[in-house]
Each structure stands twice: as C-alpha cells, then as structure tokens.
N, C-alpha and C positions, 0 to 999 in steps of 0.2 A: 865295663868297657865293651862287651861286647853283644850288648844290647844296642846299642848308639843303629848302627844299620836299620835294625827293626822299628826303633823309635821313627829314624828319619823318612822311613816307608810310611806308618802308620802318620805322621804327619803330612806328607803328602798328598795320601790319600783324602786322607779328612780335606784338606785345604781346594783338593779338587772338587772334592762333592760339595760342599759349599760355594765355589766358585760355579758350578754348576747348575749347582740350584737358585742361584740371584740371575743367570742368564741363560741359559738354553732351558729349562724346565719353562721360566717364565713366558720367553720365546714360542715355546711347543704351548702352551695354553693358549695365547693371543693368537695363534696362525688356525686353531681350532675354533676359536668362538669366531675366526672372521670367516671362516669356510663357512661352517652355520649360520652366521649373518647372512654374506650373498646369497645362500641356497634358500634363506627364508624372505630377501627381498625378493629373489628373482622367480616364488612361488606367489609374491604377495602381488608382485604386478602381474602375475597369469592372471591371477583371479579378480584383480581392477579388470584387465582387460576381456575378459567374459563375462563381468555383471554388465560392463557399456555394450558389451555385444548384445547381451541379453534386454538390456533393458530398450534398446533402439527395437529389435525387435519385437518386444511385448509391444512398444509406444505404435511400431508402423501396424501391426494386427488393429490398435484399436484405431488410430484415427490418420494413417496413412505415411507411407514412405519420407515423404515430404516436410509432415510437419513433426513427424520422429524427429528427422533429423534439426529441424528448426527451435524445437522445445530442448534437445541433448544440446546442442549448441550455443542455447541461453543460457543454458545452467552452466554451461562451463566459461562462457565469460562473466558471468555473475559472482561464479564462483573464483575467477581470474581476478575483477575487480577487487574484492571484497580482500583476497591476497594481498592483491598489490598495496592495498592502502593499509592495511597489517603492517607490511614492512618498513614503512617509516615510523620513526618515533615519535610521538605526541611532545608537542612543545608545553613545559609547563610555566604559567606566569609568576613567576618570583617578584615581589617587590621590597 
C-alpha cells in the first residue's frame, strides 16, 4: 500500500519521457536540420552568385564587357527555356 505514491511517480515519469520523445525531441531535430538547410542554401547561392560574377568577368577579359554579358544572358534564357518546357508534363498517346 504504500508503494502506490512511488509507483504513480514512476509512471508519470515514464509517460512524460515518452510523451516527450514523440514530440519535443522530434521537434528539436527538424528545427536543426532546417537551421542547416538555410545556412547551406544561403552558402549555396553566395557561391552561384560568384561563379556568374566570375565567370562575366573571365568572358569580359577575353572578348569584352559587352558581349560577356550577351553570351551570360543566352545562356540563362536557354537555360530558362529548357526549364520551362521541363515543367509541363508530356502528353502520352493511349489508344
């Protein structure tokens, strides 16, 4: 009888720590791998945006300001078209 106190503690407990572990532990993992995400997206687009710096400027050294930017330009609606027609689904012909 006078274990009942100690038992109803020790079940408590437990039921919290599990309680815990299905939602705040899970919680505290997903809010760390997103800090990690952002901080390795928003390392991934510095480094987009210094190879185009780089690269307009290697293109203007060889064959001028002008047509750097003429040549980064194609390629990036080349590279826009090529997307855009990616994102529709191909129709398939069933009969």
């Amino acid at each position: 009888m006078n274990d009942y106190p100690t038992q109803i503690a020790d079940f408590l407990e437990e039921t919290a720590g599990k309680i815990r572990s299905l939602t705040v532990d899970r919680l505290a993992e997903a809010a760390k791998w997103t800090g990690v995400g952002i901080v390795a997206a928003m390392l991934g687009l510095v480094l987009c945006i210094f190879l185009v710096v780089g690269l307009v400027r290697l293109l203007a050294g060889l064959v001028g300001m002008q047509w750097a930017y003429t040549i980064i330009g194609g390629l990036f609606v080349i590279t826009g078209m090529f997307l855009w027609r990616m994102r529709i689904p191909r129709k398939t012909t069933e009969n």
